[in-house]
C-alpha positions in Angstrom: 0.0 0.0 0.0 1.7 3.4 -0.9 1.1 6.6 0.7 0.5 10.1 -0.7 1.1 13.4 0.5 -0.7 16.2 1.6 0.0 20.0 2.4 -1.6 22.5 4.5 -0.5 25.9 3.7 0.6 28.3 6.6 -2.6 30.6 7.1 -4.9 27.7 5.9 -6.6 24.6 8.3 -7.2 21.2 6.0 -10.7 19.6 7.4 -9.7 15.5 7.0 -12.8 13.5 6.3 -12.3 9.2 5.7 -14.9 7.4 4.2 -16.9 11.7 4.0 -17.2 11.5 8.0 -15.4 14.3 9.4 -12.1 13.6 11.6 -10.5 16.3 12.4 -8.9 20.1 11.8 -5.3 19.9 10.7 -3.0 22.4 11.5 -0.3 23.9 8.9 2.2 21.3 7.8 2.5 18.3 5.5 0.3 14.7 5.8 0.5 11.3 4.1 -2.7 9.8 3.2 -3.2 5.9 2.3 -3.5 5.3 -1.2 -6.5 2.9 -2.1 -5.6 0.2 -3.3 -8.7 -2.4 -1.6 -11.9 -1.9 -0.7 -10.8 -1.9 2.9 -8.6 1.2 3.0 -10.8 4.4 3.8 -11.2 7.1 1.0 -9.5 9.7 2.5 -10.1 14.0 1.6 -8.5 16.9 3.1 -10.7 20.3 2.2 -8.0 23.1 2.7 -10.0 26.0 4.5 -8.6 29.8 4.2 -8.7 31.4 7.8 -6.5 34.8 6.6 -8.4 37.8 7.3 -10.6 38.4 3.8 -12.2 41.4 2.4 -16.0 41.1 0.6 -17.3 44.4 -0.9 -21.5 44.8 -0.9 -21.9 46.7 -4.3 -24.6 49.0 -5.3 -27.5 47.8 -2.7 -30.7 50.4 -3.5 -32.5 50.5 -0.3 -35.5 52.7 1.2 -34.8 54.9 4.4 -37.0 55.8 6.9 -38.6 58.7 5.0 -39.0 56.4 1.8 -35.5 57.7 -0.1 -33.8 55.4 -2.8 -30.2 55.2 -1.6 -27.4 53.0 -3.2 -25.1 51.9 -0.5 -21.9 50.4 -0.9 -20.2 48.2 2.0 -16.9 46.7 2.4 -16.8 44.0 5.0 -13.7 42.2 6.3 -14.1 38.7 7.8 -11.9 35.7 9.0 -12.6 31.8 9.3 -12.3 31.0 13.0 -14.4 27.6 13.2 -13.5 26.0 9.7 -15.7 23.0 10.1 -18.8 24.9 10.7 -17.9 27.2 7.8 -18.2 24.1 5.6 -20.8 22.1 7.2 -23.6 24.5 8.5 -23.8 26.6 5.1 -23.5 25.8 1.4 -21.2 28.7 0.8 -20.0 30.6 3.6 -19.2 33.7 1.2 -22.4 34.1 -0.2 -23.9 33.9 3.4 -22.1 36.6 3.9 -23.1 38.6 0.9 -26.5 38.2 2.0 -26.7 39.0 5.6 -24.4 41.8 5.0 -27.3 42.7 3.3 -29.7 42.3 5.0 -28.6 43.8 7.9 -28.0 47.4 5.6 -31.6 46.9 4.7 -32.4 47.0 8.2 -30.6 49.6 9.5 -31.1 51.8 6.7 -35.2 51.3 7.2 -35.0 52.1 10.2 -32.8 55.8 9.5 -34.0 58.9 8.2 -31.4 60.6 5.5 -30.3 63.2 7.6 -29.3 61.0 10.1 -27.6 58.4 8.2 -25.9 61.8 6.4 -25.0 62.8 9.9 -24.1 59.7 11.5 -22.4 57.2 8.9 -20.6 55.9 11.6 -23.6 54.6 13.5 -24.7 53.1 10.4 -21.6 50.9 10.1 -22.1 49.9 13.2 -25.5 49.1 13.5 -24.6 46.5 10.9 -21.8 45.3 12.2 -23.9 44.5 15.6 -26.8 42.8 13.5 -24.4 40.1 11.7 -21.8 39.6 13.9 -23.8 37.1 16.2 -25.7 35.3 12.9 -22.3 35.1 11.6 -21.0 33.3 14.1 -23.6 30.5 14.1 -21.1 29.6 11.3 -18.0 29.8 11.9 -17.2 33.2 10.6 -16.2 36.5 12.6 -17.2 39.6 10.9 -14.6 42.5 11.9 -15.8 45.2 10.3 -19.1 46.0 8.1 -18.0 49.8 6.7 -20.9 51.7 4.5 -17.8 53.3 2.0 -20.1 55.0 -0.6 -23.7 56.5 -0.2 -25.3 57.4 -3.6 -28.4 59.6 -4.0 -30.7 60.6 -7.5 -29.3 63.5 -8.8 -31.8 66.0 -7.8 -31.7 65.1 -4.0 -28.2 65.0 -4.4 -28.3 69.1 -5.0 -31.0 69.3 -2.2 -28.9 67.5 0.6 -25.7 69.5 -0.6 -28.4 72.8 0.3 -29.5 71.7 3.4 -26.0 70.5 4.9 -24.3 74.0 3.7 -27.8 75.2 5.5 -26.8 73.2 8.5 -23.2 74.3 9.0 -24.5 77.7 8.5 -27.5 77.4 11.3 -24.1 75.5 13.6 -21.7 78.3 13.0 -24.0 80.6 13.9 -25.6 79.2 16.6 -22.1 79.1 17.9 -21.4 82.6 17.6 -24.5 83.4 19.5 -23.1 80.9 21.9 -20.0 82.2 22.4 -21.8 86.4 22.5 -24.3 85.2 24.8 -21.9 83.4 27.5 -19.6 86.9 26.7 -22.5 89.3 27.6 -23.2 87.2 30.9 -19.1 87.1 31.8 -19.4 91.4 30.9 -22.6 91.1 33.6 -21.0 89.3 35.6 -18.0 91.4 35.8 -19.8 94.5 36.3 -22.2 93.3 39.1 -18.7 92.5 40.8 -17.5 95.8 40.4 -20.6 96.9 41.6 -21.2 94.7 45.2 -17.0 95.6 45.7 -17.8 99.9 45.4 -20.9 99.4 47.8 -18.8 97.6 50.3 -15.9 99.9 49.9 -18.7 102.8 50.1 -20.6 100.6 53.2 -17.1 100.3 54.7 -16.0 104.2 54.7 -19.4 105.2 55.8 -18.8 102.7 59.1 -15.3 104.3 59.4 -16.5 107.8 59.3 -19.6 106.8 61.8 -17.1 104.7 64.6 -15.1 108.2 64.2 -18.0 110.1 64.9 -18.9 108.1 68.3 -15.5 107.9 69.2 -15.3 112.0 68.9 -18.5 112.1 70.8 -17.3 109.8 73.8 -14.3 111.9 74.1 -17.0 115.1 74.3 -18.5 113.3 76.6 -15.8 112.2 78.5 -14.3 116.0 79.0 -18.2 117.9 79.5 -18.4 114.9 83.1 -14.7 115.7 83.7 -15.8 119.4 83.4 -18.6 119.6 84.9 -16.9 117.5 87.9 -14.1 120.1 88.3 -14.7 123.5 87.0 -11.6 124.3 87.7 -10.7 122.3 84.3 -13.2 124.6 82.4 -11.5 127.6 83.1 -8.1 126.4 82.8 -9.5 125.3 78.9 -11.2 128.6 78.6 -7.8 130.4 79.4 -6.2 128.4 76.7 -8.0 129.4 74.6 -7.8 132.5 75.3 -4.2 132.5 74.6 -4.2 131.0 71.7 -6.5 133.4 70.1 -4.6 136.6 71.5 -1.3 135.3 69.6 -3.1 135.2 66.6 -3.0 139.3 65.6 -6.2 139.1 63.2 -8.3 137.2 65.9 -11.2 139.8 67.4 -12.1 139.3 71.5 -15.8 140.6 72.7 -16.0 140.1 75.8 -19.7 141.1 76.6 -20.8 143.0 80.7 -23.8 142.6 82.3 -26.0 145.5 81.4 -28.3 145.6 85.0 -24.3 144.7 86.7 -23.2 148.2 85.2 -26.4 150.3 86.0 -26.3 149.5 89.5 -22.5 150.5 89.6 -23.5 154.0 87.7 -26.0 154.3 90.0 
């Protein structure tokens, strides 16, 4: 009985089947196989199974929004192998199930967007497929690792209108931001100026306290020399003759020093 050989190519897996019942998953490297030669010897077939990451475009898909809009959506979508058995046993053609739920999926998601948003928001759109195949994908054996909307194409005339209404929208954003930014100015200029305002009226407060604890404390001290006065006259004079002399050194000061009218009569008499 000879043998022949088999290879499995580094980024590949070989599913071995004998006799069309599955064995096992072969990792890269080379195998013999028995040749038949009898009845006896099982027929055995090794399916090489690509599990590099692979790149599947979605072209041209026309599908309806939300608000009933034709749109022709383009989709690239990369994908590996990661259970090669189930790729081979659980669907006919694991590319084509692809293709379809791919699909699908931007059907879906689309549907269920109006055209502004999907304008808006690609992103979101790319990701709301990704999220619907992703799990049906991996029923067999294939991991989808991206699902990217590259290309949107509208009819001509809507083309024109969206181009309008997104210059409209930057527009209505740039100046919504300008009155943004004026608005929050205006209240930092109000702001500012009630500040300057409550620190004048406490400076103002604070003199007008100054000037009034000066004003009791000058009126104590009144009060404190009209008891000490009135206590000892003697005191009172003494001021009185201070005073005195300190208006006769000043040569432009004027003395009246008034008599007793009914004092003088009585002397005349």
């Amino acid at each position: 009985m000879s043998k022949t050989e088999v290879i499995v190519q580094s980024g590949f897996r070989g599913l071995r089947y004998s006799d069309g019942r599955f064995e096992q998953v072969l990792e890269p490297g080379r195998y013999e196989l028995p040749k038949r030669r009898v009845r006896r010897v099982p027929r055995v077939v090794i399916v090489p199974i690509d599990v590099r990451e692979r790149e599947l475009t979605i072209k041209g898909q026309e599908i309806l929004t939300a608000d009933k809009v034709a749109v022709r959506v383009n989709i690239v979508t990369h994908f590996r192998v990661v259970d090669p058995r189930a790729a081979v046993e659980r669907v006919a053609d694991y590319g084509d199930r692809i293709y379809s739920d791919v699909q699908l999926a931007a059907r879906r998601s689309l549907a269920s967007m109006a055209l502004e948003a999907i304008l808006t928001n690609r992103n979101q759109l790319s990701e709301d497929i990704l999220r619907d195949v992703e799990t049906v994908s991996a029923g067999y054996g294939v991991q989808i690792i991206r699902a990217d909307v590259k290309d949107l194409v509208f009819p001509g005339n809507l083309q024109e209108i969206m181009n309008r209404v997104l210059t409209a929208q930057r527009v209505a954003e740039a100046q919504m931001v300008e009155a943004r930014t004026r608005t929050e100015r205006e209240a930092l200029e109000a702001t500012s100026k009630a500040e300057s305002t409550r620190r004048a009226a406490e400076a103002d407060a604070e003199a007008k306290r100054i000037r009034a604890d000066a004003e009791v404390d000058a009126l104590r001290r009144l009060a404190a020399a009209a008891e000490a006065y009135a206590q000892h006259p003697a005191l009172l004079r003494l001021r009185e003759l201070e005073t005195l002399g300190a208006l006769g050194a000043n040569a432009a000061a004027r003395l009246y020093i008034g008599f007793d009218k009914h004092a003088d009569a009585v002397t005349a008499e």
